[in-house]
C-alpha atoms as an extended CHARMM CRD file, in Angstrom:
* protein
*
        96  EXT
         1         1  UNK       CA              0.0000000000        0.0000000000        0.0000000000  PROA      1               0.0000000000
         2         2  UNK       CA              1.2160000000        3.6160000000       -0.7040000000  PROA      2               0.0000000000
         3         3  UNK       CA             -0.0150000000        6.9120000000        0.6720000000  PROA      3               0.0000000000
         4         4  UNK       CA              1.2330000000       10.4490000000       -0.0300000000  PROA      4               0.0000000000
         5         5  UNK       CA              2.3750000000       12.3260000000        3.6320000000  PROA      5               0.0000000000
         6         6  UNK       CA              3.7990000000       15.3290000000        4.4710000000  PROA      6               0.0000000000
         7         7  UNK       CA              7.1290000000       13.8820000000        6.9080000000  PROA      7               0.0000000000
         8         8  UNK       CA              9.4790000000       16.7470000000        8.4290000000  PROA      8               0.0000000000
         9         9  UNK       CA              8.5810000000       18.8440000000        5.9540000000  PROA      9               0.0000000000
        10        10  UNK       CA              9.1470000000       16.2410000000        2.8110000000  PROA      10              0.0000000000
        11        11  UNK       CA              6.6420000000       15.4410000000        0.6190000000  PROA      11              0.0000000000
        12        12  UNK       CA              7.4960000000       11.6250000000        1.2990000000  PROA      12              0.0000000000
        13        13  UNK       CA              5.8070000000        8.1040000000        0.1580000000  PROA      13              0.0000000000
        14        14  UNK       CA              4.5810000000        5.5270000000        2.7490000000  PROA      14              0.0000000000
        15        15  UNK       CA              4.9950000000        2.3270000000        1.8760000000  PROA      15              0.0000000000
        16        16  UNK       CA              3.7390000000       -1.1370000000        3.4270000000  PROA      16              0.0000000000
        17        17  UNK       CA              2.9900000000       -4.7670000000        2.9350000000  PROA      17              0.0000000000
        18        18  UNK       CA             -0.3000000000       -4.3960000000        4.7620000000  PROA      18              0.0000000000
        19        19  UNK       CA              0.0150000000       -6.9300000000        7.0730000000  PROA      19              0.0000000000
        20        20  UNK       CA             -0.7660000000       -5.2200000000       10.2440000000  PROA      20              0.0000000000
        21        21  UNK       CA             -1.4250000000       -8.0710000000       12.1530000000  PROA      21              0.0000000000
        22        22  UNK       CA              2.4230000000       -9.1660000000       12.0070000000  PROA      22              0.0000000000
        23        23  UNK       CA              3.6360000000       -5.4940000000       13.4510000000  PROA      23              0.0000000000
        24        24  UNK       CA              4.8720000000       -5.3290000000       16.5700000000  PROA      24              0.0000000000
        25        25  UNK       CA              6.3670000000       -1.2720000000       16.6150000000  PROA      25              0.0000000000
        26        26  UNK       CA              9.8820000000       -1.0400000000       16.9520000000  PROA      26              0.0000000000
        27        27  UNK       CA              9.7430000000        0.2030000000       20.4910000000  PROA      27              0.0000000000
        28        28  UNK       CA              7.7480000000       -3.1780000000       21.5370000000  PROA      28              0.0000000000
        29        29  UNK       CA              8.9280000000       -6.7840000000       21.0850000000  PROA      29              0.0000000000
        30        30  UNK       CA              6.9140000000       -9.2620000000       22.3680000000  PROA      30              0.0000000000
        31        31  UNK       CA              8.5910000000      -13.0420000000       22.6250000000  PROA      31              0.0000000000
        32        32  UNK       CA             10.0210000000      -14.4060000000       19.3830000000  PROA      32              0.0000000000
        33        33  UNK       CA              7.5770000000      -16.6080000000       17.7500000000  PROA      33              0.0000000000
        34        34  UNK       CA              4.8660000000      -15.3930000000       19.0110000000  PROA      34              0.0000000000
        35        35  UNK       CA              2.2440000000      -13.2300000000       17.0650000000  PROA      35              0.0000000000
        36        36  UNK       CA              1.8140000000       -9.0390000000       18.3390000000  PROA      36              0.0000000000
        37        37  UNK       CA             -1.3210000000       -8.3060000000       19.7860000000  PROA      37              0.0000000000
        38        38  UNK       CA             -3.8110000000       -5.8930000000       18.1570000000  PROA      38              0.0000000000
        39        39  UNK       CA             -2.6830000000       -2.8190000000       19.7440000000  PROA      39              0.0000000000
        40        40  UNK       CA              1.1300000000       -2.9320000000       21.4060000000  PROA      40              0.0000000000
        41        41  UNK       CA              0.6280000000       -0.1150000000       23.6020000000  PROA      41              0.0000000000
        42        42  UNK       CA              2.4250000000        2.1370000000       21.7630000000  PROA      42              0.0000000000
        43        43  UNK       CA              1.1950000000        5.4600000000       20.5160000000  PROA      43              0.0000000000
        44        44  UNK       CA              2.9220000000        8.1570000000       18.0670000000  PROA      44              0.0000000000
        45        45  UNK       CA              1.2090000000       11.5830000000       17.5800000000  PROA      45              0.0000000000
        46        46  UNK       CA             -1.6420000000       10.0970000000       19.9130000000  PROA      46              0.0000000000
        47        47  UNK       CA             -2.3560000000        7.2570000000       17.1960000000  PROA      47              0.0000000000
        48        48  UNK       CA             -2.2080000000        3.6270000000       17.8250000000  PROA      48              0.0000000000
        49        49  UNK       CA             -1.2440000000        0.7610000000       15.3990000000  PROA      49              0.0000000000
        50        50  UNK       CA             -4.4340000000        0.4890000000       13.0240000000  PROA      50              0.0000000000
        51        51  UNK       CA             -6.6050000000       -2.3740000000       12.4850000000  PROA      51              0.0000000000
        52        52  UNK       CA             -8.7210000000       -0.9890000000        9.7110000000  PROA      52              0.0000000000
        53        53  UNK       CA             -5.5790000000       -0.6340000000        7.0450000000  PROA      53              0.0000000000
        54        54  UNK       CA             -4.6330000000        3.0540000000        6.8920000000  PROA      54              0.0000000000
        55        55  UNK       CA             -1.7980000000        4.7090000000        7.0990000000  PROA      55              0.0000000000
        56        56  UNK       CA             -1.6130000000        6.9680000000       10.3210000000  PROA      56              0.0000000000
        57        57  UNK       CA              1.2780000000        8.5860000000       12.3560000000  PROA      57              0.0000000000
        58        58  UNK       CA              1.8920000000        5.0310000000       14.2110000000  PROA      58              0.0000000000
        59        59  UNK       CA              2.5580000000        3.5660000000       10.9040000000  PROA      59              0.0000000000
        60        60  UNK       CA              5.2850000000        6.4560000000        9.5070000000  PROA      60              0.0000000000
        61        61  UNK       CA              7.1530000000        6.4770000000       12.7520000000  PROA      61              0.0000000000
        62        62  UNK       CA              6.4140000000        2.8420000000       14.6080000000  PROA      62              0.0000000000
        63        63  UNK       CA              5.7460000000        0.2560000000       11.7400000000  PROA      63              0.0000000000
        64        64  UNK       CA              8.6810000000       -1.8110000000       11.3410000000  PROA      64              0.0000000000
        65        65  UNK       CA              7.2310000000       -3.2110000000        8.5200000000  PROA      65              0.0000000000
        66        66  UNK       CA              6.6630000000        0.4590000000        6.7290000000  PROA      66              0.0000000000
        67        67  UNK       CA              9.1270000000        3.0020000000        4.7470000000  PROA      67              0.0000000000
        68        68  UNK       CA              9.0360000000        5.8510000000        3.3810000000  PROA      68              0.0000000000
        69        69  UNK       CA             10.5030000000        6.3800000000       -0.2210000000  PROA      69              0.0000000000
        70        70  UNK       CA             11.5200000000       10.3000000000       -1.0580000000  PROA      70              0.0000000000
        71        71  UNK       CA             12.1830000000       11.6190000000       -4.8600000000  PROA      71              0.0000000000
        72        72  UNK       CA             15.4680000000       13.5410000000       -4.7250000000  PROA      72              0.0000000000
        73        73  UNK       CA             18.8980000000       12.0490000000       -3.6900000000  PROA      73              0.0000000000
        74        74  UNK       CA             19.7290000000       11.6790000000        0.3790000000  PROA      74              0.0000000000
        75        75  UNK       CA             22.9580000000       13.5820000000        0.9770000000  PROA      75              0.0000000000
        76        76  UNK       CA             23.6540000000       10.4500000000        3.0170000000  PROA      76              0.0000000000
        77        77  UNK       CA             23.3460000000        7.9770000000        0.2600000000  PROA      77              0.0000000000
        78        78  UNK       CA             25.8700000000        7.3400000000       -2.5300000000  PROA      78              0.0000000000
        79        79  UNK       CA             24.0660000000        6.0440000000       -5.0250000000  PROA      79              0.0000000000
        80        80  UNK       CA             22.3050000000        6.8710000000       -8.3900000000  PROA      80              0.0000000000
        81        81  UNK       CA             18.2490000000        5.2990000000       -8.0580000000  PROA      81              0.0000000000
        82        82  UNK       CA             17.3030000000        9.0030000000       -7.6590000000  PROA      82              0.0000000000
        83        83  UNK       CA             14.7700000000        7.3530000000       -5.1040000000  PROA      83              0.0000000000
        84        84  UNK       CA             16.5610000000        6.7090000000       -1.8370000000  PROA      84              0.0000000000
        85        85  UNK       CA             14.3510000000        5.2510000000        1.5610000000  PROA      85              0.0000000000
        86        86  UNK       CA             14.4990000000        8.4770000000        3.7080000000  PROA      86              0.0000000000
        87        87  UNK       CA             17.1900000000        8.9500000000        6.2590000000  PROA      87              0.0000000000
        88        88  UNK       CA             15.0130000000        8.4930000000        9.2080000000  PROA      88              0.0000000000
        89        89  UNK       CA             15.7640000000        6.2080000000       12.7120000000  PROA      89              0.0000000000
        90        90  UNK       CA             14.6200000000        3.0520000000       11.1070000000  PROA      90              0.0000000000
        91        91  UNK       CA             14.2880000000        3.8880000000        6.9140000000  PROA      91              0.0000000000
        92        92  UNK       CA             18.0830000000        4.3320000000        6.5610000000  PROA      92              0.0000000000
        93        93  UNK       CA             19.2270000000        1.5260000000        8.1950000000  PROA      93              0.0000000000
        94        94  UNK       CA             16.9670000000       -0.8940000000        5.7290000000  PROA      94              0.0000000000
        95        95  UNK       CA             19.4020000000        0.0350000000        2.5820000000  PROA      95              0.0000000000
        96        96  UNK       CA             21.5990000000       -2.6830000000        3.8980000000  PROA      96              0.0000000000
């Protein structure tokens, strides 16, 4: 799923796989192989994981299993896709 936000002042893409019901939040961790409750407890912005499939502030900052895609080079980033994952907490560290 993709949805057009406004993110520190970038006009940014949010992307997921839509599986909600396998996020845990990346400030909760519940025991491995086990599956993450409904809501982890964790809010962001005063919003809570969703369970209806749309993108909120939990999802942009929380969701492990989100990113957020950005159409201009990252001064961070050496490389030439001319779409680099946004240099956020989480985003940057996915490049690999």
């Amino acid at each position: 799923m993709e949805t057009h936000i406004k993110f520190c002042g970038e006009d940014v893409i949010l992307l997921c796989d839509t599986r909600c019901n396998l996020a845990w939040g990346i400030n909760w961790r519940g025991s491995k192989g086990s599956f993450p409750p409904k809501h982890p407890g964790t809010y962001e912005g005063g919003h809570k994981k969703p369970i209806n499939k749309i993108h909120n502030k939990w999802c942009a900052r929380e969701c492990e299993r989100s990113t957020m895609v950005i159409n201009k080079a990252c001064p961070n980033c050496n490389n030439d896709r001319g779409i680099d994952i946004y240099c956020n907490h989480k985003f940057h560290q996915s490049m690999g």
